[in-house]
DSSP file (Angstrom, degrees, kcal/mol; ACC not computed):
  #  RESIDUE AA STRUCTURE BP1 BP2  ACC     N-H-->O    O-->H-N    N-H-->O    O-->H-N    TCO  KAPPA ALPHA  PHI   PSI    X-CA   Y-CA   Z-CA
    1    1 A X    >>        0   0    0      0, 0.0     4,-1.9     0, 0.0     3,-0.9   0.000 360.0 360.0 360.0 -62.0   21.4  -40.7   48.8
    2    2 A X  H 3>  +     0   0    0      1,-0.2     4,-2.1     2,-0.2     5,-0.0   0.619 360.0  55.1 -12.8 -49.7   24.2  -39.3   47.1
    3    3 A X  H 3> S+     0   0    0      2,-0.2     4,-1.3     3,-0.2    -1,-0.2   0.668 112.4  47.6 -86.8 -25.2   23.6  -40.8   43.7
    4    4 A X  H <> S+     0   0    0     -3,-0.9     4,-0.7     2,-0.2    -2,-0.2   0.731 112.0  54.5 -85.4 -27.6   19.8  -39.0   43.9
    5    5 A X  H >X S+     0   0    0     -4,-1.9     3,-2.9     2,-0.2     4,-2.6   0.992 108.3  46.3 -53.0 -77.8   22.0  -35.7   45.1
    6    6 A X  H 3X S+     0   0    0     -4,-2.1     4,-0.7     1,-0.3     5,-0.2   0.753 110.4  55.4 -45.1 -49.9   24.1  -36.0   41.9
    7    7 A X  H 3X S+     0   0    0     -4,-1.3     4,-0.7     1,-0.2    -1,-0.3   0.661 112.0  39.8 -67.2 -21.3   20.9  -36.4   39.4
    8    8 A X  H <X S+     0   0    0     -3,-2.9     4,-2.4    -4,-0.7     5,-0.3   0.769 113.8  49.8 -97.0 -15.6   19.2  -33.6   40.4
    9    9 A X  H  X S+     0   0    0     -4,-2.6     4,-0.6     1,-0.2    -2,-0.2   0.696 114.7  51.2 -87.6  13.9   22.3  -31.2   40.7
   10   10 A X  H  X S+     0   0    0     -4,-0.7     4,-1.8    -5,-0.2     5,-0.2   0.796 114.3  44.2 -85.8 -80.1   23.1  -32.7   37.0
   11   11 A X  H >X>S+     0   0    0     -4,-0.7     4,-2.0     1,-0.3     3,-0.9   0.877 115.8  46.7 -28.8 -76.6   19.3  -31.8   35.9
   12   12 A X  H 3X5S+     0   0    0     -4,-2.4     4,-4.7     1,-0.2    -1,-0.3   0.832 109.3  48.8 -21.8 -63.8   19.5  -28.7   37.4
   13   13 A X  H 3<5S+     0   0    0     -4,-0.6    -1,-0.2    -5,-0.3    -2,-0.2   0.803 119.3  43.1 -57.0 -36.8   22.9  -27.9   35.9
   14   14 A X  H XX5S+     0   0    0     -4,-1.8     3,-4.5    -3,-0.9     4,-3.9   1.000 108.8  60.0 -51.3 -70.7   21.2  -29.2   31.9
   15   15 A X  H 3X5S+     0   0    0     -4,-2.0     4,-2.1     1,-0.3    -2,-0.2   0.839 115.7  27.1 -67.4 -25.3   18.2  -27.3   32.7
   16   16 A X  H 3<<S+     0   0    0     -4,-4.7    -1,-0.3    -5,-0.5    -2,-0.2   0.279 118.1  57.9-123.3  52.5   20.2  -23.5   33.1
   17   17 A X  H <> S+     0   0    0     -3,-4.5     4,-2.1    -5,-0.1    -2,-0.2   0.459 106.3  41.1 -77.4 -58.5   22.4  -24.4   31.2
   18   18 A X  H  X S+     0   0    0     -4,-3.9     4,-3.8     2,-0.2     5,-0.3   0.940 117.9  52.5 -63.3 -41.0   19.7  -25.1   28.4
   19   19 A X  H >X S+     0   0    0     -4,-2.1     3,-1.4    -5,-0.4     4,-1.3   0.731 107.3  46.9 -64.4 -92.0   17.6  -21.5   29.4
   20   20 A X  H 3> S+     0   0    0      1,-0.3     4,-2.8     2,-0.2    -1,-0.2   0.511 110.3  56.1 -52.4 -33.2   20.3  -19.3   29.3
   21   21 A X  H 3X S+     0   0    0     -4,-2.1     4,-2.9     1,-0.3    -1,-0.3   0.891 112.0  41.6 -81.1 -34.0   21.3  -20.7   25.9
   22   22 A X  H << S+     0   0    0     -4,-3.8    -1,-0.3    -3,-1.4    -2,-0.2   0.735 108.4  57.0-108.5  29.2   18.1  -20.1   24.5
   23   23 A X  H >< S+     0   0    0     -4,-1.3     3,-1.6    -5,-0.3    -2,-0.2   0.939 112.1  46.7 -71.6 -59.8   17.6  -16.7   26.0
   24   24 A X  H 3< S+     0   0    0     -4,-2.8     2,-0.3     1,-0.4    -3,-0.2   0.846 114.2  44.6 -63.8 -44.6   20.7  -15.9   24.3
   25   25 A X  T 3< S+     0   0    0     -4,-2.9    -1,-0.4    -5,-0.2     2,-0.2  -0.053  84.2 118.8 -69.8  35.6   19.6  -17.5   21.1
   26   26 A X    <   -     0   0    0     -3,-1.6     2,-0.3    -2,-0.3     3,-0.1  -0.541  49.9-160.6-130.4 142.3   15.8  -15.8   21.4
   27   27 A X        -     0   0    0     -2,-0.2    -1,-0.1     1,-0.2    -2,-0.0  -0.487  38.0 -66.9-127.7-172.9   15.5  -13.6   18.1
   28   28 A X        -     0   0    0     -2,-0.3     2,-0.3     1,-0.1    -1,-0.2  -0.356  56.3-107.4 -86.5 156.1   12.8  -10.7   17.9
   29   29 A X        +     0   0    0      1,-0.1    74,-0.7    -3,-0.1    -1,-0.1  -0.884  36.3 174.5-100.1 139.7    8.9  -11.8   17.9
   30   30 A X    >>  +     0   0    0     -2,-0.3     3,-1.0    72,-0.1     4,-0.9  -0.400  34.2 128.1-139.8  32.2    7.6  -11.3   14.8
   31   31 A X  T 34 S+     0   0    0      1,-0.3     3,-0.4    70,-0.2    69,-0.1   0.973  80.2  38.6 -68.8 -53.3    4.1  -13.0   15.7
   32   32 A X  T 34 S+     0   0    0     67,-1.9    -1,-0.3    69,-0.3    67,-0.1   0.245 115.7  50.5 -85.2  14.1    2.0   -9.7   14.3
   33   33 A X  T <4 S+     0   0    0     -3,-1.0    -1,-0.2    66,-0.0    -2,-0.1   0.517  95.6  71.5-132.2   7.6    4.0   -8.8   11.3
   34   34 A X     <  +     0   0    0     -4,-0.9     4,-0.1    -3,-0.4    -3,-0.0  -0.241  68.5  53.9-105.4-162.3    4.4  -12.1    9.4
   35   35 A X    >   -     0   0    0      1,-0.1     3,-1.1    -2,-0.1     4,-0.4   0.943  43.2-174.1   8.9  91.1    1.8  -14.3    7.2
   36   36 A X  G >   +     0   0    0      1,-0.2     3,-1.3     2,-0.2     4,-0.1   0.720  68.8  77.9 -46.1 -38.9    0.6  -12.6    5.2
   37   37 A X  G 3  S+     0   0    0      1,-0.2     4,-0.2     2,-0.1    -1,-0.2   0.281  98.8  56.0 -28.7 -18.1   -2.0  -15.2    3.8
   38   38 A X  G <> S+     0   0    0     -3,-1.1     4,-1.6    -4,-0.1     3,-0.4   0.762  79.3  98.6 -97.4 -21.5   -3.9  -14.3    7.0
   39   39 A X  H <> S+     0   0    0     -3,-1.3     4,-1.0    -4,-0.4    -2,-0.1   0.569  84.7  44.7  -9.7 -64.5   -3.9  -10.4    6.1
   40   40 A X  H  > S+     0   0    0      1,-0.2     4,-2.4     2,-0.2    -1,-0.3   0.834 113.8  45.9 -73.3 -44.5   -7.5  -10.5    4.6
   41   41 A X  H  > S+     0   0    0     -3,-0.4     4,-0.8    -4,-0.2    -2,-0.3   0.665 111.8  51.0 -85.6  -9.4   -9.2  -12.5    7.3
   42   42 A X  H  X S+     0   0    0     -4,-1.6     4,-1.6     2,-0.1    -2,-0.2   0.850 117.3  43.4 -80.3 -29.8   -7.5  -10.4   10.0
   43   43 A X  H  X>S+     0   0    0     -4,-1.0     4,-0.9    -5,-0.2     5,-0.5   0.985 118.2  44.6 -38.1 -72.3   -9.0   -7.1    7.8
   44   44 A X  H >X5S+     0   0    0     -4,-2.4     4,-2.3     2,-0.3     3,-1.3   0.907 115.5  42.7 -51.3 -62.6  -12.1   -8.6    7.4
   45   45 A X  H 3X5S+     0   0    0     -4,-0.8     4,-2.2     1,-0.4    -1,-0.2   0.918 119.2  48.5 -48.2 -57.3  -12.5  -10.0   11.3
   46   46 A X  H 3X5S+     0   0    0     -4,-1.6     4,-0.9     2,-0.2    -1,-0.4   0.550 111.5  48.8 -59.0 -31.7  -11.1   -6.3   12.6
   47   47 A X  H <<5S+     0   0    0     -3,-1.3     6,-0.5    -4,-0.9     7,-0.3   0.346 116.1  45.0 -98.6 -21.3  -13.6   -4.5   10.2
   48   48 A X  H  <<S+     0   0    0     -4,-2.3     6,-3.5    -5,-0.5    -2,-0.2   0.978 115.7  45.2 -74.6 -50.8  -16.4   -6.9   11.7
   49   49 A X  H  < S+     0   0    0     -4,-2.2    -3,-0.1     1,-0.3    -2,-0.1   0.856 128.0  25.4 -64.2 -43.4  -15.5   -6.5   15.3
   50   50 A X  S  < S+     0   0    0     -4,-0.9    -1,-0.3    -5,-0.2    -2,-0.1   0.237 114.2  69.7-106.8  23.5  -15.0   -2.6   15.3
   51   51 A X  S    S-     0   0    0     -3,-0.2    -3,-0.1    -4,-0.1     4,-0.0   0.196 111.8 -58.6-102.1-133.6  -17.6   -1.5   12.1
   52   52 A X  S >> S+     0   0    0     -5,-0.3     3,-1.4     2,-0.1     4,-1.3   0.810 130.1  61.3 -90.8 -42.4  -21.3   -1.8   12.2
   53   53 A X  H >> S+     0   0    0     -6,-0.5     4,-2.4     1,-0.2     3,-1.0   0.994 110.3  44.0 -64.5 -53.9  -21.8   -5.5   12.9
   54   54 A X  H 34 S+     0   0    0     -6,-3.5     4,-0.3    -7,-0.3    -1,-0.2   0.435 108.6  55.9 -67.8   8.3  -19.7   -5.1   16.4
   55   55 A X  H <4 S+     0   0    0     -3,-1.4     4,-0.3     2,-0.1    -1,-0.3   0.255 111.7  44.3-127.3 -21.9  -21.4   -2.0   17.4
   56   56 A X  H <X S+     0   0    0     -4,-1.3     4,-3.0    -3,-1.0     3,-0.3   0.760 105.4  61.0-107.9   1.5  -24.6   -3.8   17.1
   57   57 A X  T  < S+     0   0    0     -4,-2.4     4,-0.4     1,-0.3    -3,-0.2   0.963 116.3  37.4 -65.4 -50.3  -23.5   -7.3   19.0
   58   58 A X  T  > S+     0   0    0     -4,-0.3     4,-1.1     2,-0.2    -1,-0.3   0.413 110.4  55.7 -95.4  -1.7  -22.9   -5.2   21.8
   59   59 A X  H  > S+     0   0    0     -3,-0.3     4,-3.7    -4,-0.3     5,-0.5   0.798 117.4  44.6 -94.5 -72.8  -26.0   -2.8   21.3
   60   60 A X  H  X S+     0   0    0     -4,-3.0     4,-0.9     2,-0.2    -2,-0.2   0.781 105.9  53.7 -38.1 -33.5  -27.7   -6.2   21.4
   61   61 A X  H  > S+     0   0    0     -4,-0.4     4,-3.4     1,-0.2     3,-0.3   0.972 111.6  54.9 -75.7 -42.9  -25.9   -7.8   24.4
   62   62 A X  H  X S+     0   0    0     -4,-1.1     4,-0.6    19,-0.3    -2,-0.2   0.783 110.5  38.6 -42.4 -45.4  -27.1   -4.4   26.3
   63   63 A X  H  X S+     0   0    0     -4,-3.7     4,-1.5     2,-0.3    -1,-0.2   0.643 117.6  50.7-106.9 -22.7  -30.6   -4.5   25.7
   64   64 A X  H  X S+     0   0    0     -4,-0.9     4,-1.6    -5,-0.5    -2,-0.2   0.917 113.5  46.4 -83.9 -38.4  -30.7   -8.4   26.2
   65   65 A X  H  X S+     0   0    0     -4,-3.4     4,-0.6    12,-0.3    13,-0.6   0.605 115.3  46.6 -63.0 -12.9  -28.8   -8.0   29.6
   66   66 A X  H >X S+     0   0    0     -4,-0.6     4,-2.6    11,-0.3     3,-0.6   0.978 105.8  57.9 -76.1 -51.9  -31.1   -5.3   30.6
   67   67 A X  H >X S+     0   0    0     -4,-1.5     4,-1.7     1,-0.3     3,-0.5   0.900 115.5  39.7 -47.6 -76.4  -34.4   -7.3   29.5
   68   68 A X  H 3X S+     0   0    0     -4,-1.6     4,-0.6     1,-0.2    -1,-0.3   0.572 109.2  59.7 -68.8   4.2  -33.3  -10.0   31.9
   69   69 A X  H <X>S+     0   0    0     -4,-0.6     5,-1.6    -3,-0.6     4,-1.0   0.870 112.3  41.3 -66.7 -50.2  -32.1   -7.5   34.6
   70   70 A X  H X<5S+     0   0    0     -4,-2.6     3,-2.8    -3,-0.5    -2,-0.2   0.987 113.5  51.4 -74.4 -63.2  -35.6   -6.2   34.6
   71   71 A X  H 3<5S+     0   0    0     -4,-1.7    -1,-0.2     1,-0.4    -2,-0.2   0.807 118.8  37.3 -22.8 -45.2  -37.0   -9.7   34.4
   72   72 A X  H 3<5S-     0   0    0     -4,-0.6    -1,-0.4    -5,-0.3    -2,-0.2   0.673 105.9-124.0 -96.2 -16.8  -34.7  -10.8   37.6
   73   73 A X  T <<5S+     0   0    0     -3,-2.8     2,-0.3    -4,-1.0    -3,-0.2   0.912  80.2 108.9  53.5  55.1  -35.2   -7.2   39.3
   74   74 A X    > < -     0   0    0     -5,-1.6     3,-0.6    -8,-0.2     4,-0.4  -0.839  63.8-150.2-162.1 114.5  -30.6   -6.9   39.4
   75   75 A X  T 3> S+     0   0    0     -2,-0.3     4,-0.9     1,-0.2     5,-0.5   0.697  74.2 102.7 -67.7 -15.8  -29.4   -4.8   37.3
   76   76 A X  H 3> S+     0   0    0      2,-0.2     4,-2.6     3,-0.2    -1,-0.2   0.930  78.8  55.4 -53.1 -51.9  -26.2   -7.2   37.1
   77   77 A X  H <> S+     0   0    0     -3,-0.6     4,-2.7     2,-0.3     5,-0.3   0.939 103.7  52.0  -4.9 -78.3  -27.2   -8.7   33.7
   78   78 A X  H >> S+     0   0    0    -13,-0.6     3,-2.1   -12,-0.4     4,-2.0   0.906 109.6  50.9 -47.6 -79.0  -27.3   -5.4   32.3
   79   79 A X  H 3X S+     0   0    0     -4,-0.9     4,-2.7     1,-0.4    -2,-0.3   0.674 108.2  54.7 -16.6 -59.1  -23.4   -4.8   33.8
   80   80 A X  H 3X S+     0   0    0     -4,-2.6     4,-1.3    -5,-0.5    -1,-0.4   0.880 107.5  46.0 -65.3 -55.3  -22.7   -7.7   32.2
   81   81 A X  H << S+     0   0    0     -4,-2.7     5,-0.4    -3,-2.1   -19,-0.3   0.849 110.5  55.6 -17.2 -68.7  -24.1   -6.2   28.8
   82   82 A X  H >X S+     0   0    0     -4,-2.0     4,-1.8    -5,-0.3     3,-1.4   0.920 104.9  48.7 -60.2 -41.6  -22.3   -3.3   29.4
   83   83 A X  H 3< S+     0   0    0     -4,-2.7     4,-0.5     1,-0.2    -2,-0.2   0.717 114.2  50.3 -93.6  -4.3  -18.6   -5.2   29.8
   84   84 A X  T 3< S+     0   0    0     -4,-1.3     4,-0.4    -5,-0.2    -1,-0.2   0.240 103.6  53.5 -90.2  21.4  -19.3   -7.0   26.6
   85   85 A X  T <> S+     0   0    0     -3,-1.4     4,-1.0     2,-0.1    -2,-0.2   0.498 115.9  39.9-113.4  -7.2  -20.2   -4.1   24.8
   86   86 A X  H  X S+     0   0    0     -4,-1.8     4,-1.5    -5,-0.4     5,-0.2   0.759 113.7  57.9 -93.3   6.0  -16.5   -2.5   26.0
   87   87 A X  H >> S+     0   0    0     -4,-0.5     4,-2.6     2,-0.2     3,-0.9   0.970 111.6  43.1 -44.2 -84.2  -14.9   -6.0   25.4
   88   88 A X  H 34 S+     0   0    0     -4,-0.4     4,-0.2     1,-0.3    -2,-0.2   0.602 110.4  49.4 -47.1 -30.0  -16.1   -5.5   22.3
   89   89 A X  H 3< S+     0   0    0     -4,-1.0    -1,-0.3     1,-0.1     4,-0.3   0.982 127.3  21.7 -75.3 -62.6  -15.1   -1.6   21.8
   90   90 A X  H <X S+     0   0    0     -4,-1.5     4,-1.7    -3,-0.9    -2,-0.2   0.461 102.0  72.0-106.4  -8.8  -11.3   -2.3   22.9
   91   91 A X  H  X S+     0   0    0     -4,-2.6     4,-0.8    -5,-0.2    -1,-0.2   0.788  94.1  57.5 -83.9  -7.6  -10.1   -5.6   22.8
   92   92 A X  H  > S+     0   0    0     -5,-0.4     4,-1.1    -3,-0.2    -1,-0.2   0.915 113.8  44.5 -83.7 -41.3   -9.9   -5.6   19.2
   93   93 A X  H  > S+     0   0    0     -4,-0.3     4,-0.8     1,-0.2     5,-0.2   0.966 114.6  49.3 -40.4 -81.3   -7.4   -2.3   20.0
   94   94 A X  H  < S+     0   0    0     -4,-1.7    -1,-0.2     2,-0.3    -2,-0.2   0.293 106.4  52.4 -92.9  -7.3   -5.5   -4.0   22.8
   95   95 A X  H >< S+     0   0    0     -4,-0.8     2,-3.3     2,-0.1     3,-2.9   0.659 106.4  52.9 -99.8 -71.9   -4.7   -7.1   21.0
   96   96 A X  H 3< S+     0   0    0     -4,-1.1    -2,-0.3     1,-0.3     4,-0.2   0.454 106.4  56.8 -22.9 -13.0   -3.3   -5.5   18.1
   97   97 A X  T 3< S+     0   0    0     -2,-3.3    -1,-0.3    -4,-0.8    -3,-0.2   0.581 105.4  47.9 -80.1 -14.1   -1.3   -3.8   20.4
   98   98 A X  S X  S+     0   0    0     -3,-2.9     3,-1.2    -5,-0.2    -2,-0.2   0.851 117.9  38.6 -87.0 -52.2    0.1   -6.9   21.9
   99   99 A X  T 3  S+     0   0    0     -4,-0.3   -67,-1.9     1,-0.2    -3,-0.1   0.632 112.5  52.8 -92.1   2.3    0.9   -8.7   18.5
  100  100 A X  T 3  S+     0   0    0     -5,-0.3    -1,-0.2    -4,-0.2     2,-0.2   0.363  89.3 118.1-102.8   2.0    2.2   -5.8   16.7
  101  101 A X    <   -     0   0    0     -3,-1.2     2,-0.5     1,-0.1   -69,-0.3  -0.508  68.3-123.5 -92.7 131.8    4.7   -5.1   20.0
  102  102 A X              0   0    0      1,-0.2   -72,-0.1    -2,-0.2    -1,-0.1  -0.777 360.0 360.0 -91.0 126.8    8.4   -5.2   19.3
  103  103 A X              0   0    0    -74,-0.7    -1,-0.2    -2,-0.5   -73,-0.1   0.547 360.0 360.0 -86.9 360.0   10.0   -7.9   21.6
């Protein structure tokens, strides 16, 4: 009983021991402002998402969720339509706000 005492309060002691040493070693996240090599296909993807092409995916999702909202008589379809076409509108926003955030 003892010797199973002593092995976890050894684990324990490693394991914050080993967090606190790398909190302290944790350097800034730099996740949104490095490779560049991705630059053009993150342009490209962000000009797709929020341009013309993503303004008609969701134009589209609408009118197909409606079609089988009327089909099904419940307008949930449509609602469904409707929160992929503001997925579409703001997530593109809200992760660039996430990866472009200084830690």
């Amino acid at each position: 009983m003892n010797k199973t005492r002593n092995t976890a309060t050894a684990f324990a002691t490693i394991t914050t021991a080993l967090a606190i040493v790398l909190t302290l070693a944790a350097g800034s996240a730099l996740a949104g402002t490095t490779g560049t090599e991705f630059q053009t296909m993150y342009t490209t993807l962000l000009n797709w998402a929020t341009g013309y092409l993503g303004k008609s995916i969701a134009i589209a999702a609408f009118i197909l969720g409606a079609g089988i909202g009327i089909a099904r008589s419940s307008p949930i379809p449509a609602l469904a339509g409707v929160v992929f076409a503001l997925f579409m509108v703001y997530v593109p926003t809200i992760i660039d706000s996430i990866m472009t955030a200084v830690v």
